[in-house]
C-alpha positions as CSV (number, residue, x, y, z in Angstrom):
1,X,-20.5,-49.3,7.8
2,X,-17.5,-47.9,6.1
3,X,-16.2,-49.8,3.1
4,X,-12.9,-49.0,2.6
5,X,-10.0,-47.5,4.6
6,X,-7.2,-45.6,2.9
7,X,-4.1,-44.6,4.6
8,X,-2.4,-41.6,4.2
9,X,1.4,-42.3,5.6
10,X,4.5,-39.3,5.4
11,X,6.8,-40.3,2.2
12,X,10.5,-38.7,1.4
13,X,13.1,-39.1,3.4
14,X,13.2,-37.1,6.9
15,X,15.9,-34.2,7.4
16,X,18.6,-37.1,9.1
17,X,18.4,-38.9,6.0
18,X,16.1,-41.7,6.6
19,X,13.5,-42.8,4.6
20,X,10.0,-42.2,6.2
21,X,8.9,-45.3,4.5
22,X,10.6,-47.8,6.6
23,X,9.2,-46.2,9.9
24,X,6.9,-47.1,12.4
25,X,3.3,-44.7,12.2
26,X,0.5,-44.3,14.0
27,X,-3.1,-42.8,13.8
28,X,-2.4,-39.1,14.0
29,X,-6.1,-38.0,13.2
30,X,-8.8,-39.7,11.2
31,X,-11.4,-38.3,8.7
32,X,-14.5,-40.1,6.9
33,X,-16.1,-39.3,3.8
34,X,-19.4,-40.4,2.3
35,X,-20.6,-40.6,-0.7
36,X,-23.0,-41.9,-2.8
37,X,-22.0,-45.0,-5.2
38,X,-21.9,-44.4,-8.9
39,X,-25.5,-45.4,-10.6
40,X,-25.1,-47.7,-13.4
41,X,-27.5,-49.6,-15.6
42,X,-27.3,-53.4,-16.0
43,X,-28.4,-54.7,-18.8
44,X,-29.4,-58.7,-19.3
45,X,-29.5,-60.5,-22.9
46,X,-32.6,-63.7,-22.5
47,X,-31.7,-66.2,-25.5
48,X,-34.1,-68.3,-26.2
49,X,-33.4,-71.8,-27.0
50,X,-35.1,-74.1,-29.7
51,X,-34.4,-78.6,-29.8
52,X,-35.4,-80.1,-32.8
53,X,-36.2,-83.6,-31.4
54,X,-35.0,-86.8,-33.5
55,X,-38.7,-87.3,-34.6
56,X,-38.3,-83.7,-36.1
57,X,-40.4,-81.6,-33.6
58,X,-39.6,-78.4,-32.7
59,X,-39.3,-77.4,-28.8
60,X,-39.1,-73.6,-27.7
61,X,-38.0,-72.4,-24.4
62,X,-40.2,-69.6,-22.8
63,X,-38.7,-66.2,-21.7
64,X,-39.5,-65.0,-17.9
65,X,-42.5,-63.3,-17.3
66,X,-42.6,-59.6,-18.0
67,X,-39.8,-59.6,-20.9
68,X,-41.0,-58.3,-24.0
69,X,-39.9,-58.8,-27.6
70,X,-38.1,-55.4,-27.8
71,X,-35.8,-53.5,-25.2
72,X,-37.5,-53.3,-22.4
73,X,-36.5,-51.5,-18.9
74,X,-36.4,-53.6,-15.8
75,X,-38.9,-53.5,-12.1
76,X,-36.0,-51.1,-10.5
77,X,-36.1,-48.6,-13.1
78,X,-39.8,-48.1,-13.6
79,X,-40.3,-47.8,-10.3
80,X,-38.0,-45.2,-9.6
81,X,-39.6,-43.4,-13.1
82,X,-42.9,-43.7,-11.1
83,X,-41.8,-42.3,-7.9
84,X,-40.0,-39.3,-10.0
85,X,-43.2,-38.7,-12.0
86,X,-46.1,-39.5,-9.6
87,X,-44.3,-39.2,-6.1
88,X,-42.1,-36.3,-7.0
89,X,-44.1,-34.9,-9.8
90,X,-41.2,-34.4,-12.1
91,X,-42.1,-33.6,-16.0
92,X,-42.1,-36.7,-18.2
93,X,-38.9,-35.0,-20.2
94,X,-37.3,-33.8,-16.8
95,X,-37.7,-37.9,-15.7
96,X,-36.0,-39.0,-19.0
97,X,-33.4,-36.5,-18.6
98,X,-32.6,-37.6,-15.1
99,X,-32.3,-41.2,-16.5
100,X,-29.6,-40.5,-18.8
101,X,-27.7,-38.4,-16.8
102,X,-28.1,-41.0,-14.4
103,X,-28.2,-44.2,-16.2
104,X,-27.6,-43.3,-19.9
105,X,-31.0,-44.7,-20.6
106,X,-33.5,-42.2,-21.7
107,X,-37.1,-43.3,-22.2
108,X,-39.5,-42.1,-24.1
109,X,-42.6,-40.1,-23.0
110,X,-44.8,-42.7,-24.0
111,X,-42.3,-45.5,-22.2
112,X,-42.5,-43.5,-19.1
113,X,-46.6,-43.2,-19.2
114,X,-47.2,-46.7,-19.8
């Protein structure tokens, strides 16, 4: 499950003269670290869309379900609110503060309730 290798190889030149770079190596020892990923938000822009037909109607695309006419937050991010808040029982303020130093999103109280 690892994701990336890095490989960690002598550099200079070696007391003869040579450089090290130009030398066959081998796998001396080998060490793993893990780590989380970095949490980022992603934010999406809908656009809606009108056609004015050649009669002169008006046609208007629909957003997707569950976008509102503001800023709103997505499924992934409310439900890890709700798992802080209810599962956890973390303070409303202590959840928004964990989204921003998190995310750099901080909802509101009343965000987080509804």
């Amino acid at each position: 499950m690892l994701s990336r290798t890095r490989i960690a190889k002598p550099q200079g030149c070696c007391g003869c003269g040579r450089a090290l770079d130009d030398q066959p190596s081998r796998v001396k020892e080998r060490r793993q670290q893990w780590d989380i990923p970095p949490a980022r938000i992603q934010g999406t822009e809908y656009r809606q869309h009108e056609v004015e037909c050649a009669c002169g109607q008006c046609h208007c695309a629909e957003f997707p379900a569950g976008i509102s006419p503001n800023v709103s937050y997505g499924p992934r991010i409310k439900a890890y609110a709700v798992g802080l808040t209810e599962g956890h029982f973390v303070r409303l303020q202590r959840t928004a503060e964990i989204l921003g130093d998190q995310y750099g999103v901080s909802p509101s109280d009343a965000t987080l309730q509804s």
